[in-house]
C-alpha positions in Angstrom: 31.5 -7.1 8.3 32.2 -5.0 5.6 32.5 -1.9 7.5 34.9 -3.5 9.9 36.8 -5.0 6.6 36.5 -1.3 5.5 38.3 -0.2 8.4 41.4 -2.8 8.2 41.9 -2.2 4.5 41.8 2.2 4.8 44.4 1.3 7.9 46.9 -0.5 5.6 46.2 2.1 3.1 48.0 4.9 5.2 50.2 3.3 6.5 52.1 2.8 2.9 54.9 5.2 2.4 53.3 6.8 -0.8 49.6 7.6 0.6 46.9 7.5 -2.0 44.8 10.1 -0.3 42.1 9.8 -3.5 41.3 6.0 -2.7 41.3 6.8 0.8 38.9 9.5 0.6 36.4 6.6 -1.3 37.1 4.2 1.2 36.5 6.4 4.1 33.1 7.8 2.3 31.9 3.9 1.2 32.8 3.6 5.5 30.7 6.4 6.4 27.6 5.7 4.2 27.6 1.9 5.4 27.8 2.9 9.3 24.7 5.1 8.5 23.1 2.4 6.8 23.6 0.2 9.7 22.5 3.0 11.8 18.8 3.5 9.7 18.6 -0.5 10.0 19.1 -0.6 13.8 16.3 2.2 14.1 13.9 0.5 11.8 14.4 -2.8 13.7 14.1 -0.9 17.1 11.8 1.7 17.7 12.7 4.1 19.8 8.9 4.7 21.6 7.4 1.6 22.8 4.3 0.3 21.0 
C-alpha cells in the first residue's frame, strides 16, 4: 500500500507548476527501496527451486 500511495503522491508532485525535483528524487528513491523490499519478501516466501 505504501508503494502504490508512493506512486499517487510523486504523481501530484510533478504535476505542480513549480516542481520540487529534491522531494521527488526522495520519494522516488523511498519507491524504489520499498518495491525491492517487496521483491526480497516475495522471494523469501517463494522459493524459486522446489523443496
Amino acid at each position: 500500500m505504501e508503494h502504490a500511495d508512493l506512486n499517487a503522491v510523486i504523481d501530484r508532485t510533478v504535476a505542480l507548476a513549480p516542481v520540487d525535483e529534491l522531494m521527488v528524487r526522495r520519494l522516488k528513491k523511498r519507491r524504489l527501496a520499498l518495491r525491492d523490499e517487496i521483491a526480497r519478501l516475495k522471494d523469501a516466501l517463494e522459493p524459486n527451486e522446489p523443496a
